[in-house]
C-alpha angles and dihedrals in degrees: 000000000000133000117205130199123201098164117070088197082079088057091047095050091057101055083049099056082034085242099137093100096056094041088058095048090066111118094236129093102256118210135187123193110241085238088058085052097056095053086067124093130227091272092057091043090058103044089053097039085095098045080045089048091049087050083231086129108038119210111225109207100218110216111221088251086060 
């Protein structure tokens, strides 16, 4: 199963309740859109380089058709 995430808003929510750990722990395959990623500032970034690194959060490159 995949969850997909296409509001950064829900990202942002859980840095804020400390939940990305967990989120991550989930045993789906978790995926953000490229476009989701550009609405976060440096801080977020930051805080979910290492989650992007561990490839526990893919980033999906949108082509301009999508």
């Amino acid at each position: 199963m995949k969850i997909v995430v296409n509001d950064a808003s829900i990202l942002f929510d859980l840095l804020d309740i400390d939940l990305v750990d967990e989120f991550c722990r989930l045993p789906y395959e978790k995926m953000i859109a490229d476009a989701v990623l550009g609405e976060f500032d440096a801080p977020s970034i930051e805080a979910y380089q290492p989650t992007f690194d561990r490839r526990e959060i893919l980033i999906h490159q949108l082509t301009p058709d999508q």
